[in-house]
GUKOL-820012 format. One line per 10 residues: number of its first residue (from 1); for each residue z, x, y of C-alpha. Coordinates in Angstrom, 1 decimal. Layout:
NUM	Z X Y  ...;
END
This chain:
1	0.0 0.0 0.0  -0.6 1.5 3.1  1.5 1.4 6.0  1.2 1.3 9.4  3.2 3.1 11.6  3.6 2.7 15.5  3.4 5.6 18.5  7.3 5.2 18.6  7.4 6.1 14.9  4.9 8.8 15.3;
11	6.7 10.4 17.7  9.9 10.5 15.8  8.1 12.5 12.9  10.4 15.1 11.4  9.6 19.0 11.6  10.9 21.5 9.1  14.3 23.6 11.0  12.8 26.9 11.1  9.7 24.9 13.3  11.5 22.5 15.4;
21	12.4 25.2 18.3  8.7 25.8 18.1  7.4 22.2 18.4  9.7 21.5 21.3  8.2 24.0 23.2  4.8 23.0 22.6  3.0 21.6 25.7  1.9 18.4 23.9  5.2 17.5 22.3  5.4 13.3 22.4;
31	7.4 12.1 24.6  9.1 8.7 24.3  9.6 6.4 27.7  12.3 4.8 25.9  14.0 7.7 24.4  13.5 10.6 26.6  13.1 8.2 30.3  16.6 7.3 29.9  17.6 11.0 29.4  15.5 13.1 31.7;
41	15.8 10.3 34.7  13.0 10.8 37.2  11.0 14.1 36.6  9.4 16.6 39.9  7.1 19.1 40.0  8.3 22.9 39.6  8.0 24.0 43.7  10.0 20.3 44.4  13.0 21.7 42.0  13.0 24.7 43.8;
51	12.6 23.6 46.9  15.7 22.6 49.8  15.9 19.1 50.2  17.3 18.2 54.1  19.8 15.5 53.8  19.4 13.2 56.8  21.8 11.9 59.3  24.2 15.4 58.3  23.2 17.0 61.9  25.7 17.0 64.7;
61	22.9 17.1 67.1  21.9 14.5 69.4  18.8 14.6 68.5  17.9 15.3 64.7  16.3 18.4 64.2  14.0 18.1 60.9  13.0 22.1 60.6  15.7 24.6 61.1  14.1 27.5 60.3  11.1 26.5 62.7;
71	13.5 25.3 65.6  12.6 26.4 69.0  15.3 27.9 71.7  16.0 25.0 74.1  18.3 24.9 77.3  21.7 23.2 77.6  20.8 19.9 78.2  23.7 18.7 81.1  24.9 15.8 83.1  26.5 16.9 86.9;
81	29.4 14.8 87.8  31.7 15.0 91.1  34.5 13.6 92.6  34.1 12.9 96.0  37.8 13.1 98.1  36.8 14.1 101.4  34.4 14.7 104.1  30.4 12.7 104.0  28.6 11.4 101.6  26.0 13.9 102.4;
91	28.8 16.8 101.8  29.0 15.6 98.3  25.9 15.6 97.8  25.4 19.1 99.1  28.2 20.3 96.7  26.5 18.8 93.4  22.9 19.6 94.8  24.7 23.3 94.5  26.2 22.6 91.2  22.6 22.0 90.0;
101	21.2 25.4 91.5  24.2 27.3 89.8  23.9 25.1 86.0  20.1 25.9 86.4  20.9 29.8 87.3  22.9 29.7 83.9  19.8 28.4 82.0  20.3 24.8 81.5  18.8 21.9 82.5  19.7 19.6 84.9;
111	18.9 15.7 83.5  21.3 13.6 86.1  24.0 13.7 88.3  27.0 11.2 89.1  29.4 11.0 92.2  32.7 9.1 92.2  34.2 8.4 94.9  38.7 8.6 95.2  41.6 9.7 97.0  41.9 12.5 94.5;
121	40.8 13.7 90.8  42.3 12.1 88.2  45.0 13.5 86.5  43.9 12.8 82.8  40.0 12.7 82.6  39.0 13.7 86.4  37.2 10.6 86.9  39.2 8.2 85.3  39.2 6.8 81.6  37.1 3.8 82.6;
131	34.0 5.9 84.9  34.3 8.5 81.7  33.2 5.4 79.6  30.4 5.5 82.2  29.7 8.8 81.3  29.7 8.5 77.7  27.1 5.9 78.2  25.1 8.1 80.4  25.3 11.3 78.1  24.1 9.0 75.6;
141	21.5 7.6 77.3  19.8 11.3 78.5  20.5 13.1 75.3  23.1 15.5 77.1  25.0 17.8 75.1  27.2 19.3 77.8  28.9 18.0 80.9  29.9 20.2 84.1  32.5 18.9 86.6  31.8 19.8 90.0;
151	35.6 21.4 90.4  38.4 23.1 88.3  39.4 21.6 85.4  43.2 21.8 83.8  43.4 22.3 80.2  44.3 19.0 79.4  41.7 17.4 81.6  39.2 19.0 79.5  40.8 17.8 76.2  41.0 14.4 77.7;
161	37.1 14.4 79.1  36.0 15.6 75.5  38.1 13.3 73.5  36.0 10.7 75.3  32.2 12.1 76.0  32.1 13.3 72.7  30.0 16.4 74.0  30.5 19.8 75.4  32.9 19.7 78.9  33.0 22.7 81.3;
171	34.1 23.0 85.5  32.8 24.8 88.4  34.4 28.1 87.4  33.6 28.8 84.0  29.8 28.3 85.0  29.8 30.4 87.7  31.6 32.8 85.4  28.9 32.4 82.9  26.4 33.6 85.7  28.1 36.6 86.8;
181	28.3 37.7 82.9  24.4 37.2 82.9  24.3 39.2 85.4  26.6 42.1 85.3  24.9 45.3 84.8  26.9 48.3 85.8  30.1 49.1 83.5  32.8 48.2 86.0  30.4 44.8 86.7  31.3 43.9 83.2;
191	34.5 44.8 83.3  35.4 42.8 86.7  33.4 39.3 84.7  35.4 39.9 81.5  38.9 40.4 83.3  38.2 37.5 85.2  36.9 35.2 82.3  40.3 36.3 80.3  42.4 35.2 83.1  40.5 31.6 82.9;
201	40.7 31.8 79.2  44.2 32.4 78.6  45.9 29.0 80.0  42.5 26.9 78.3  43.6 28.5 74.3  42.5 25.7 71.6  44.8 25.5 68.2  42.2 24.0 65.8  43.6 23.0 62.1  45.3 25.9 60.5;
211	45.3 27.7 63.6  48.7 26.1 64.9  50.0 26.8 61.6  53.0 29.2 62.1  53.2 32.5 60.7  56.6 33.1 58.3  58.9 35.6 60.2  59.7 38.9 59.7  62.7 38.9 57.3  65.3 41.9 57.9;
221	64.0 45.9 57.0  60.4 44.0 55.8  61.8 41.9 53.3  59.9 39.0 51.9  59.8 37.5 55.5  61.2 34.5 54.9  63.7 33.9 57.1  61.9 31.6 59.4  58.4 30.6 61.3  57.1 33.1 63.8;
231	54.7 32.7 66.4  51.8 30.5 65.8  48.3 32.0 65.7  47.6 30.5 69.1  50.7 32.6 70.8  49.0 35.7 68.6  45.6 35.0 70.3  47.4 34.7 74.0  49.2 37.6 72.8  45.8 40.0 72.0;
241	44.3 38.5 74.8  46.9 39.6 77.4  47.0 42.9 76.1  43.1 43.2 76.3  43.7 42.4 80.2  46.4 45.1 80.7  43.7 47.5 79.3  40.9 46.0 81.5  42.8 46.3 85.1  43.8 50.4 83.6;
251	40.0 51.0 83.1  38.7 49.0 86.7  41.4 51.0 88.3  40.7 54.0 87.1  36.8 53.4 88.2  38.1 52.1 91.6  39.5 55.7 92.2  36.4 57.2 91.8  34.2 54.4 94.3  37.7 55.8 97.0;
261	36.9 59.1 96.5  33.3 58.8 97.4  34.7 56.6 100.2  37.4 59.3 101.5  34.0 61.9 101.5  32.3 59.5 104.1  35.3 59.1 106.4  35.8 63.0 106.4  31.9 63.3 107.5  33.1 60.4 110.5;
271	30.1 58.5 109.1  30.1 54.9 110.0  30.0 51.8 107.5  28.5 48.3 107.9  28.9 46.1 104.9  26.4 43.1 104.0  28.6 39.8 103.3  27.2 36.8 102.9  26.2 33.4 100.7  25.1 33.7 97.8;
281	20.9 33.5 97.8  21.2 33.7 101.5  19.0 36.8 101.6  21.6 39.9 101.4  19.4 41.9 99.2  16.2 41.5 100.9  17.6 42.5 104.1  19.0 45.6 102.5  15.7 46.6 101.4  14.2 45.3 104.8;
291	16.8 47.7 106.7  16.6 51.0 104.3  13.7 50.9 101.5  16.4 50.2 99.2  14.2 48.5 96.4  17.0 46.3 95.4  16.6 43.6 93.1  15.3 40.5 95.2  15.0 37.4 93.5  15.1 33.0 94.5;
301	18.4 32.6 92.3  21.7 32.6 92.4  24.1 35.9 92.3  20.9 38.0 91.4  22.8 40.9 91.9  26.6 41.4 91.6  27.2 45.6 92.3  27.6 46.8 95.0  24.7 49.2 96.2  25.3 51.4 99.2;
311	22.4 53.2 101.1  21.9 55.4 103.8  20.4 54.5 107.3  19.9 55.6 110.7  20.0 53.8 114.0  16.8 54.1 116.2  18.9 56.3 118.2  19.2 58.5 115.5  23.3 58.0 114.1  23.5 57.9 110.5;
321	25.6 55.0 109.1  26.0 54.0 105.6  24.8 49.9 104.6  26.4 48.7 101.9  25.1 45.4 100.3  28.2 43.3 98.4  28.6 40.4 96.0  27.7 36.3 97.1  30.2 34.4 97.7  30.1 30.3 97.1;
331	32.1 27.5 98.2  35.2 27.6 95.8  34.8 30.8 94.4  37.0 31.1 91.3  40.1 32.8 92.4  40.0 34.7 89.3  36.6 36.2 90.0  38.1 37.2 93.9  41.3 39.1 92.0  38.6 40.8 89.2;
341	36.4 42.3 92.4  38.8 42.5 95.0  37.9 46.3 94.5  34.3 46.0 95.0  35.3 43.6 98.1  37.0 46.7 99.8  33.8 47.8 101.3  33.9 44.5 103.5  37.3 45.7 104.2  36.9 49.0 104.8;
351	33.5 49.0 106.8  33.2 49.5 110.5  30.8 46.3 111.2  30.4 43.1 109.1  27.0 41.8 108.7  27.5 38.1 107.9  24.1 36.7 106.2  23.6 33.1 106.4  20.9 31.1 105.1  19.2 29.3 108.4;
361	16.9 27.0 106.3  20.0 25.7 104.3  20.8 22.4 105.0  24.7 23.5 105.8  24.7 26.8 107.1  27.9 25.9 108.7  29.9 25.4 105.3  28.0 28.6 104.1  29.9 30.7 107.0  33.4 28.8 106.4;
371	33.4 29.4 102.7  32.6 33.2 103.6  34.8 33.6 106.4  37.5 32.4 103.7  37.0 34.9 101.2  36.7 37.6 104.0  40.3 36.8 105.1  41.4 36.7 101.4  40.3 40.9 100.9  42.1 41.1 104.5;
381	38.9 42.1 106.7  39.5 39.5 109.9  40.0 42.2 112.4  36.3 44.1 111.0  34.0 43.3 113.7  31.2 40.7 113.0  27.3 40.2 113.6  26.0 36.8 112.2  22.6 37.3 110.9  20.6 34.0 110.5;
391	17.9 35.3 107.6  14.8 32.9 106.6  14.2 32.2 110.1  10.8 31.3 109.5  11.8 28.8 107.3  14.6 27.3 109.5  14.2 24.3 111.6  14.6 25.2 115.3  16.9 23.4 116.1  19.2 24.5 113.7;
401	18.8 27.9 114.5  19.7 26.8 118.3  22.7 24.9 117.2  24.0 28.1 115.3  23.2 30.4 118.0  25.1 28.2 120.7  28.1 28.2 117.8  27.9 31.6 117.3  28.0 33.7 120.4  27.7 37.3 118.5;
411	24.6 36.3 115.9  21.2 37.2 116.0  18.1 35.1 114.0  15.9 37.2 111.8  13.3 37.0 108.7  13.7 39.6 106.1  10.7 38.5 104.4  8.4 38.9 107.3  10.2 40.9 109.4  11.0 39.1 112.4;
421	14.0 39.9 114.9  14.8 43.3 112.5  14.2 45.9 115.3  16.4 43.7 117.3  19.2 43.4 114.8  18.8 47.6 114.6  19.4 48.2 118.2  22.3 45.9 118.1  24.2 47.4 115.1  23.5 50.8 117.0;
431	25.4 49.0 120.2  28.2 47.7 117.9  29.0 50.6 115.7  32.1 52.0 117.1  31.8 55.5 119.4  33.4 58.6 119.4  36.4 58.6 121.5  36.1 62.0 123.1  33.7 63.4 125.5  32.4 66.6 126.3;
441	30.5 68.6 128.3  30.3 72.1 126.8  27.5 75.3 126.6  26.6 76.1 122.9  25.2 79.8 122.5  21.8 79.5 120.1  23.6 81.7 117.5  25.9 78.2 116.7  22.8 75.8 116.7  24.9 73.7 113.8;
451	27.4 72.5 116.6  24.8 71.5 118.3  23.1 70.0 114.8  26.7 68.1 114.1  26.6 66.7 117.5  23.6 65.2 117.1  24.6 63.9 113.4  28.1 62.5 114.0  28.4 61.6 117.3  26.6 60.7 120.6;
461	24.4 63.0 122.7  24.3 61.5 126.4  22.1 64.6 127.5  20.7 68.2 126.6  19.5 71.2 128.2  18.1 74.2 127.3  19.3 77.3 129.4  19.2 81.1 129.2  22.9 81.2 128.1  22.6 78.5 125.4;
471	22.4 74.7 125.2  24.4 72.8 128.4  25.4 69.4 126.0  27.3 66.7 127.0  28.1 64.1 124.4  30.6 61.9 122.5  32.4 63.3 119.7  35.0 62.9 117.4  38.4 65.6 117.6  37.6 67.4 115.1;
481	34.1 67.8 116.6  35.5 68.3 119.7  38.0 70.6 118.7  35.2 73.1 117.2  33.6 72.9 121.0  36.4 73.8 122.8  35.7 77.2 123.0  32.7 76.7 124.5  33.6 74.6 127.6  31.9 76.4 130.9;
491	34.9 77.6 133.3  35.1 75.9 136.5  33.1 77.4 139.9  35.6 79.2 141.9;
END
């Protein structure tokens, strides 16, 4: 009788033990939907098995980002706000109009900008827990992923801010202290920005999980140290972090003496100092390079250049004088940063004329010279005397330059880019650079032409003649100076 068998039975034909190994290997092995489907589950193709599968919705992103590997660099993404307290609408403005220049200096991108207008910040969120809703909505609605807060922000105000944004929170200071780590290139530059940016970090220390975990104390002679919790690692952190800062203010002052000594050298050679203080962006570098060749770094952004660079230049009647171009200052400049330079500052201090830079074409040049005036008297320069140099006058509406002139008596409008007023602002630092105090009429033999040569370098030569005994000079000079010329004083006529 013969039988018929089905594929299922067919399938299920037996192989001899030693062959079995063998047959399952073989590429057209039967396979069974009903026996093997159950146990294999869905099959994939060798380079899917291998391959990484992304698991959606995982990303803390706003935005999902579907490639990793092929993701592009992109730019913080922020939202401005400010609390308005006091003064115009227009001042606010002004103040987050300067927020966004700075953010955008730092390398993000600006999307929006909110004002809110109280009697004073509030003392939880800054804005309040209901307008932080606001901006939880707005953050949302742009696709931020940071927030700056036109001010300085306590601790808990940033927890608080956070806890309810659900993105990134930072203030006024620590982006401006962002920037000037950008842009720090010289070694004591760097060591100012990260002095400074401890002393902001140190009071803002974050315990996350573990990390307010105490450590077990240190049991008697080393013992098993259990005899009670130690610090937590938080307080170990603060701990490092002041130490870090001792070290930092041993290494800036020890580079501090060396800028004095180099200082001290141009004192003993009586040669005069005018330091360039101004706003920052407000054209300090370009009339550096305007005045003395320099070749500066000149560029449309904020803080483009934070060391000091000193140069050598020479009035049009010929007395050399030393021009020393110094850090920007901004409205509400982080105390911390004025402690961490307060060294480089000392050549506002220590100068012999001030020139105070102020943008003519901004559209409050008047809050530009109050917020420098401020820092000025901070470094304790008041009683340095002051020219007020309106740069981008070719950019600036007349009439403001009018109204700053009639404000201040002592100022002078120029154009660094184009040149315009520079000659005048060069005969009027040679007017205002202080004189030597003693006169003198004398007759120098030609075997000691270099008395003659030092007059001419150090101080002020009101005439000279050439005679048969030697050179008849009468000039302004400094003691010293004039104590080296005594011997040649012509006796009186009898």
């Amino acid at each position: 009788m013969t039988s018929s068998s089905s594929p299922s039975q067919d399938n299920k034909r037996s192989y001899p033990e030693g062959l079995r190994a063998d047959a399952l290997m073989e590429e057209d092995v039967a396979w069974s939907l009903d026996t093997d489907g159950e146990r294999d589950g869905d099959q994939f193709d060798r380079s899917e098995r291998a391959a990484l599968r992304r698991v959606a919705g995982l990303s803390t992103e706003l935005e999902d980002v579907t490639e990793v590997e092929y993701r592009q660099l992109r730019l913080e993404r922020v939202v401005l706000v400010g609390v308005w307290t006091s003064g115009t609408a227009k001042d606010s403005e002004n103040s987050l109009a300067e927020l966004a220049a700075l953010a955008e200096t730092a390398g993000a991108l600006v999307l929006d900008g909110v004002i809110q207008r109280r009697d004073k910040p509030d003392a939880a969120t800054f804005i309040g827990s209901g307008k932080a809703m606001e901006l939880r909505d707005i953050v949302l609605e742009t696709g931020a992923d940071t927030v700056i807060c036109d001010g300085e922000l306590g601790p808990g105000q940033l927890i608080a801010l956070e806890d309810v944004v659900k993105v990134k929170v930072i203030d006024r200071t620590a982006l401006i202290l962002d920037i000037f780590a950008q842009h720090a290139k010289s070694r004591e530059g760097k060591a100012q920005v990260a002095l400074a940016q401890m002393q902001y970090m140190l009071p803002r220390l974050r315990g996350w999980g573990q990390s307010l975990s105490r450590q077990m104390g240190g049991g008697k002679g080393g013992g098993l140290a259990t005899r009670g919790p130690g610090e937590t690692k938080i307080e170990t952190d603060r701990r490092r972090i002041r130490e870090k800062m001792a070290k930092m203010r041993r290494e800036i002052a020890e580079m501090k003496t060396g800028r004095e000594i180099k200082r001290q050298e141009r004192k003993r050679h009586k040669v005069p100092s005018v330091a360039i203080a101004g706003y920052t962006n407000a054209g300090k570098s370009s009339l550096l390079n305007r005045l003395t060749g320099a070749g500066v770094l000149v560029e449309n952004s904020l803080f483009a250049t934070l060391d000091p660079t000193v140069r050598r230049a020479e009035t049009p009647s010929g007395r050399l004088y030393t021009l020393a171009d110094t850090v920007g200052f901004v409205r509400h400049l982080p105390h911390h940063l004025v402690e961490a330079f307060r060294s480089t500052m000392e050549e506002v201090g220590e100068s012999d004329l001030i020139l105070h830079v102020v943008d003519g074409s901004h559209p409050a040049p008047e809050e530009q010279l109050a917020a420098v005036r401020e820092v000025i008297r901070d470094v304790g320069a008041t009683g340095v005397p002051e020219i007020v140099v309106i740069n981008k006058a070719d950019a600036a509406d007349p009439l403001t330059l009018q109204r700053l002139m009639r404000i201040e008596k002592h100022s002078i409008a120029v154009s660094a880019r184009t040149g315009q007023g520079i000659e005048e602002l060069l005969a009027l630092i040679d007017t205002e650079l202080p004189r030597p105090s003693v006169e003198v009429e004398v007759l120098v033999p030609y075997t000691h032409g270099q008395l003659v040569a030092r007059a001419h370098a150090d101080g002020d030569v009101i005439s000279e003649e050439h005679t048969a005994e030697g050179t008849l000079l009468k000039a302004r000079v400094h003691e010293e100076l004039a104590a080296d010329l005594a011997p040649y004083v012509p006796a009186p006529l009898v």
